[in-house]
N, C-alpha and C positions, 0 to 999 in steps of 0.2 A: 504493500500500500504506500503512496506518495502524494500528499497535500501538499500543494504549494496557492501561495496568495500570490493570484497573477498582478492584481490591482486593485484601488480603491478610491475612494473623494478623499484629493486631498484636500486634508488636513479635516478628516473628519468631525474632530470633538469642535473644533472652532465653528464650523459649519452648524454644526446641533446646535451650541450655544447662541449663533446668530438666531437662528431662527424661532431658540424658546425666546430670547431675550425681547423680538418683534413683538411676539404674541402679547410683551405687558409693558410696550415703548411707543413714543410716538417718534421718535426718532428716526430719519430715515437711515438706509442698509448701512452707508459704506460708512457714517458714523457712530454707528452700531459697533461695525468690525475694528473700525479705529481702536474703540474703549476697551475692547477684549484680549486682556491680558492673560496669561498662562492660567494665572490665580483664578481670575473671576473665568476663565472660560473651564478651569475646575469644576469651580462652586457653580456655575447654572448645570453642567450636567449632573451632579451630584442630587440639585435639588430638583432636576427632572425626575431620577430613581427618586427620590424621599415621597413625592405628589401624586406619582403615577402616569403622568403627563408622556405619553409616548410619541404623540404626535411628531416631533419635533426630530427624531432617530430613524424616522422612515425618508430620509434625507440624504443619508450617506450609506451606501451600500458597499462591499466587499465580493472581490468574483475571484474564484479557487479554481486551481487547475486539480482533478480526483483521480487517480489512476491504480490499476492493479486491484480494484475491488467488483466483489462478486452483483452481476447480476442482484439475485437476493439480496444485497443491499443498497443498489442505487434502485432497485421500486420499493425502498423506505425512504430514501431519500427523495425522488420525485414526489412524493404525498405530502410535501413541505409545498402548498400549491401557490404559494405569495411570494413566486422565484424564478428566475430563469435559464433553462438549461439545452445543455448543447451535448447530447450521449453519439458515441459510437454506434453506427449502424450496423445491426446483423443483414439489413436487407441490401445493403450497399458492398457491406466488407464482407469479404468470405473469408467464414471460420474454418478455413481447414489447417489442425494443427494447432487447435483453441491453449488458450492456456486458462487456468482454473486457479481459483482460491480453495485450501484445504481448511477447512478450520482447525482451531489449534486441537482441542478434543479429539478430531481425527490423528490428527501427526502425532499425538503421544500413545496412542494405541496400536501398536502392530497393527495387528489381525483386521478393526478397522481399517487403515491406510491402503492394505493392500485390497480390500474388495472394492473402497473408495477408489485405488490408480486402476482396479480392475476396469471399474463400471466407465471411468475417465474415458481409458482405453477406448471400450466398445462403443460408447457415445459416436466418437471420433471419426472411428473406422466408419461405424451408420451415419453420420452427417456426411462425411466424404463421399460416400456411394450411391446416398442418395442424390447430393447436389449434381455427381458424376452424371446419371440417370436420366435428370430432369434438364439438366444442359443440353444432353442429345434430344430427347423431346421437342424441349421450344424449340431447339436450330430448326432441325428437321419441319415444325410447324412455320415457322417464321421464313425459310427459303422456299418450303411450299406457297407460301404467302408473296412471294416474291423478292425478297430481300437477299441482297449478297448473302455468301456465307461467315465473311468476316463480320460485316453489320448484325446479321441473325444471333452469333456465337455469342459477342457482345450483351443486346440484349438477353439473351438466351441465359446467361451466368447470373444477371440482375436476377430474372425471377425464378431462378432455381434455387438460389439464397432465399429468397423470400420465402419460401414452404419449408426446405430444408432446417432452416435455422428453429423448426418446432419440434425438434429433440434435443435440440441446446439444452443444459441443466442450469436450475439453477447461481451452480458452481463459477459456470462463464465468467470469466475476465472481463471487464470492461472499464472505459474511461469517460468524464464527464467533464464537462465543465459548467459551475453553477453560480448566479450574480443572487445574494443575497442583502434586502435591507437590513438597517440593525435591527429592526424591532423584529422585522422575519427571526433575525439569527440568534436574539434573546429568546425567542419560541422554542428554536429550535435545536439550542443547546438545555435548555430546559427539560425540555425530551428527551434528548437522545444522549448527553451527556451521565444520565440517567445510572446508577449500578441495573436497573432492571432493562435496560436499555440489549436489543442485540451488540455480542462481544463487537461487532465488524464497524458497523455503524457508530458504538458508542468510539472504536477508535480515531473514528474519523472525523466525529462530535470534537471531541479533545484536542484534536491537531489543529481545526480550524478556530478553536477559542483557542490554544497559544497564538497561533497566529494571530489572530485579532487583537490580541492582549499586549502585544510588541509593537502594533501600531496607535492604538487607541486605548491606553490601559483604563483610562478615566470612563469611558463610553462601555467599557467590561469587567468593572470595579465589582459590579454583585453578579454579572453573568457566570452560568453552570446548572445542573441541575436545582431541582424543585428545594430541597434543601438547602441551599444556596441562596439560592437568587429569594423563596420567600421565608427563610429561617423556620422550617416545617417540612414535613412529609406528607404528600395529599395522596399514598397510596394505602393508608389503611393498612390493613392485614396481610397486601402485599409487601409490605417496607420491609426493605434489608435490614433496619435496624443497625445500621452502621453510620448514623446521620452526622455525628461528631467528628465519626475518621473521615467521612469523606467529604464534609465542609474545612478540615482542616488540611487535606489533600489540596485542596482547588485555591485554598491561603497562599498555601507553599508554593503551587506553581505560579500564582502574582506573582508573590513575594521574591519568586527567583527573578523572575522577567524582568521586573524592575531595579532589581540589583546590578542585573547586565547592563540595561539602558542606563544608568545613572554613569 
């Protein structure tokens, strides 16, 4: 797996700050942006989290390049639907040769691993033979149809991916790239930063709050899971009961980032 932060609004927190400080100034902008100093553009995001006032965070957005994560986890990640994304095509790119995410449960199990590279395997073999199959198909319909044989082939690979690609597993490798606002990504590290969160997902949860945390530490000062961000558990009788170690995990990783930056 490989998160990286392709881009973002610079200078995010200044940008929030301008735009809460509007909502209660009659001031116009660029003397707004004059008066905002590191300090005060602190303290207005601060007292955005203290009010609840979100509006003001859906201003500056953050876009991640995602890669080496399974299928199974980028349609958890797609159901974040206040974003925008740009996934690798199984209908465009042909998977022969896929490469796959193992879970780590898998990897420390023998006996698993092997039925798991088994079934990899046969997957593979049947994706290949059938895209092989369905390529001679369309040619053959498509030169009947009138079209060169180079032109038909062409086409002809597009829609044999297109069916073919419906024994892909889960497992699939794929890559994404996804523009999220803050307030999106307050959501959505709230979720998925999660201990009940999937292992795959929540990894990827975490990489994109350090991320964010080294640009904008002030604007991800209380972002992390539900325990975090609202000093509580709202899962009930699902709770890991681990709400202390793991508010006190998500401290320590600020607390480092900002050590760096200083």
């Amino acid at each position: 797996m490989k998160v990286r932060l392709l881009s973002h609004t610079p200078e995010p927190e200044k940008l929030v700050a301008t735009a809460a400080k509007l909502c209660y100034s009659s001031s116009d902008v660029d003397r707004l942006m004059e008066g905002l100093t590191p300090e005060k553009v602190e303290s207005f995001v601060d007292m955005l989290a203290s009010i609840g006032h979100e509006s003001p965070v859906e201003h500056a957005s953050f876009t991640f390049a995602i890669e080496g994560i399974s299928r199974a986890c980028s349609h958890q990640l797609v159901r974040h639907r206040i974003a925008s994304y740009s996934q690798k095509s199984q209908r465009y790119v042909n998977e022969n040769g896929f490469e796959f995410v193992t879970p780590p449960a898998i990897e420390e199990c023998p006996e698993a691993k092997a039925e798991f590279e088994k079934q990899m395997a046969q997957i593979t073999e049947g994706y290949e033979k059938i895209a092989a199959l369905l390529t001679e198909m369309h040619t053959k319909t498509l030169m009947d149809e009138g079209l060169d044989e180079k032109t038909a082939r062409s086409r002809a690979v597009k829609k044999a991916n297109e069916d073919a690609r419906f024994v892909l597993p889960n497992a699939c490798e794929t890559k994404i790239i996804v523009t999220m606002n803050v307030r999106t990504l307050l959501n959505f590290f709230r979720h998925r930063c999660c201990s009940r969160a999937q292992w795959e997902i929540k990894a990827v949860a975490d990489e994109m709050l350090r991320l964010c945390c080294e640009v904008a530490p002030n604007l991800f000062k209380k972002a992390g899971p539900s325990c975090v961000m609202l000093g509580r558990c709202p899962e009930g009788k699902m709770s890991c009961g681990k709400m202390a170690q793991v508010t006190e995990e998500y401290k320590k990783m600020k607390a480092d980032i900002r050590e760096r930056e200083q």
